[in-house]
C-alpha positions as CSV (number, residue, x, y, z in Angstrom):
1,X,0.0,0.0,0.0
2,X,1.1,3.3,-0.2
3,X,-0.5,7.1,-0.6
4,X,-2.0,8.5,-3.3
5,X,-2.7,11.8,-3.4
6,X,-4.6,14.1,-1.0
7,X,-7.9,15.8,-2.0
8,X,-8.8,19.9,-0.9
9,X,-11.8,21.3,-2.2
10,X,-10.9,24.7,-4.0
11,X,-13.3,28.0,-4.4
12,X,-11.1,28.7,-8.0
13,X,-9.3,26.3,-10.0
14,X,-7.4,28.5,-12.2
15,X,-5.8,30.4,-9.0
16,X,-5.4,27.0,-7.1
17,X,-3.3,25.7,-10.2
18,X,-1.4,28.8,-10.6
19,X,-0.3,28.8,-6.3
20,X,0.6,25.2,-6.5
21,X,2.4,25.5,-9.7
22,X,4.4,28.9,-9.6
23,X,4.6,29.5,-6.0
24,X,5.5,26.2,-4.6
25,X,6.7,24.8,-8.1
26,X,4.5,21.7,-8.7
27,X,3.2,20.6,-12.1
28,X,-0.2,19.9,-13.9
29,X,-0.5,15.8,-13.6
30,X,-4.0,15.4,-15.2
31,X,-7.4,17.5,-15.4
32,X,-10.6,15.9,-15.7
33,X,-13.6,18.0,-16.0
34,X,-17.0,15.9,-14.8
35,X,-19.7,17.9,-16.5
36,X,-22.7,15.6,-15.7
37,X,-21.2,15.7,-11.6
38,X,-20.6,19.6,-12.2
39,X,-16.9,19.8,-11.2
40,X,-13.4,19.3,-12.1
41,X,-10.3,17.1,-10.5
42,X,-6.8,18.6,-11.3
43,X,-3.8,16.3,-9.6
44,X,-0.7,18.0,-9.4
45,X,2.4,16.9,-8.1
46,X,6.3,16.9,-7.9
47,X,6.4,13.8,-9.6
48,X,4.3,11.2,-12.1
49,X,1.7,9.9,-10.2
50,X,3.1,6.2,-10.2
51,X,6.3,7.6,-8.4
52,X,4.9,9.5,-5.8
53,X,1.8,11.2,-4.1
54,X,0.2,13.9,-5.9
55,X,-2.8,16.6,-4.7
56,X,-6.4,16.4,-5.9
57,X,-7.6,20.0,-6.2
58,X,-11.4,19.6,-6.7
59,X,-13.7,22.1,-8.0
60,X,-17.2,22.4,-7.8
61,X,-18.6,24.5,-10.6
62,X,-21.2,25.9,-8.1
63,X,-19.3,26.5,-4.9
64,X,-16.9,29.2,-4.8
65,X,-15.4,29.2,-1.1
66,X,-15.6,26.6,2.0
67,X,-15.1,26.6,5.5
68,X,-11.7,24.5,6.1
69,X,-13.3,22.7,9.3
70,X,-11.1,21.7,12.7
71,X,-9.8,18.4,11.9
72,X,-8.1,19.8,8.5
73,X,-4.3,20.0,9.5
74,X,-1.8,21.1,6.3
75,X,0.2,19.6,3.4
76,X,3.8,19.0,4.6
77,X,6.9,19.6,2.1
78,X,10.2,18.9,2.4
79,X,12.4,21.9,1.4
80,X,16.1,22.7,1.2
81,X,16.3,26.2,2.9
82,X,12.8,26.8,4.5
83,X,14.3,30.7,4.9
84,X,14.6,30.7,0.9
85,X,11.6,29.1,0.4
86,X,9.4,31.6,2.4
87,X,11.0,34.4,0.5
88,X,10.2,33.1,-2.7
89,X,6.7,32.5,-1.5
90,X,6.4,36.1,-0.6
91,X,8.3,37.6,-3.7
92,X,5.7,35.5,-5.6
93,X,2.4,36.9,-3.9
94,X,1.8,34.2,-1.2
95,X,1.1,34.5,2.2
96,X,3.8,33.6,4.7
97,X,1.6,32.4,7.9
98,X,4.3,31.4,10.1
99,X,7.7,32.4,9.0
100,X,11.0,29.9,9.5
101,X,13.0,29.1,12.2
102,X,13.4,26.3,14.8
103,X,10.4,24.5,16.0
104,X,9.0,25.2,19.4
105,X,9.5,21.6,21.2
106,X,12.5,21.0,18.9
107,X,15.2,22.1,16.5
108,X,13.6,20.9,13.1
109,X,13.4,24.0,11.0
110,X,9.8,24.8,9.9
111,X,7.8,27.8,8.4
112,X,3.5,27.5,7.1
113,X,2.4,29.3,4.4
114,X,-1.8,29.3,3.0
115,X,-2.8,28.6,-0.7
116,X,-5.1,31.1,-1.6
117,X,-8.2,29.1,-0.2
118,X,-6.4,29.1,3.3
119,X,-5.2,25.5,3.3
120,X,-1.6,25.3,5.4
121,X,1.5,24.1,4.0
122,X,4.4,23.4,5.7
123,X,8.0,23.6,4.6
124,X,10.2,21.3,6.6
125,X,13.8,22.4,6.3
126,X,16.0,18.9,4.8
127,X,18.1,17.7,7.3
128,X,21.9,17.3,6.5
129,X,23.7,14.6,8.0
């Protein structure tokens, strides 16, 4: 077994594609639009789908904003310089929520940043041994 993808529900497709893509560099996997169901599943990814996990970004023709509920936590990436990687974010239009440095309880350098629906991503700084 292994993981798939994870699915958010997004308010606009074209500016959810364009975050994930530009900002935090992913690629366009596949888009299926579902007209009869009245919505559209985009996957996007680092990698082909058979190599890795990808994100399901579905839209709802009808629904343009949600509320992100409680138990929704964030998308983790791993990143070579989370200092770098908040920069870019910000020199790209994004929203920096929580900018990097060492974790509370720990030393593991972390900074979250929202997609423009409000979903967090984390950037978890690589390790060097």
């Amino acid at each position: 077994m292994r993981i798939l993808h994870t699915m958010l529900r997004v308010g606009n497709l074209d500016r959810s594609i364009e975050f994930y893509t530009k900002v935090l560099g992913m690629r366009v996997l596949r888009s299926t639009e579902y007209p009869t169901g009245r919505f559209t599943n985009t996957f996007v990814g680092y990698q082909d789908e058979r190599d890795g996990p990808a994100l399901e970004l579905t839209y709802n023709w009808d629904t343009s904003s949600y509320d992100l509920g409680t138990g929704y936590g964030h998308i983790a990436l791993q990143v070579e310089n989370a200092y770098e990687a908040c920069d870019r974010v910000k020199e790209l239009g994004g929203k920096v929520t929580r900018e990097a440095g060492p974790m509370k309880h720990g030393s593991t350098v972390i900074a979250f940043v929202e997609d423009p629906d409000g979903y967090k991503i984390e950037f978890v700084q690589k390790k060097f041994d």
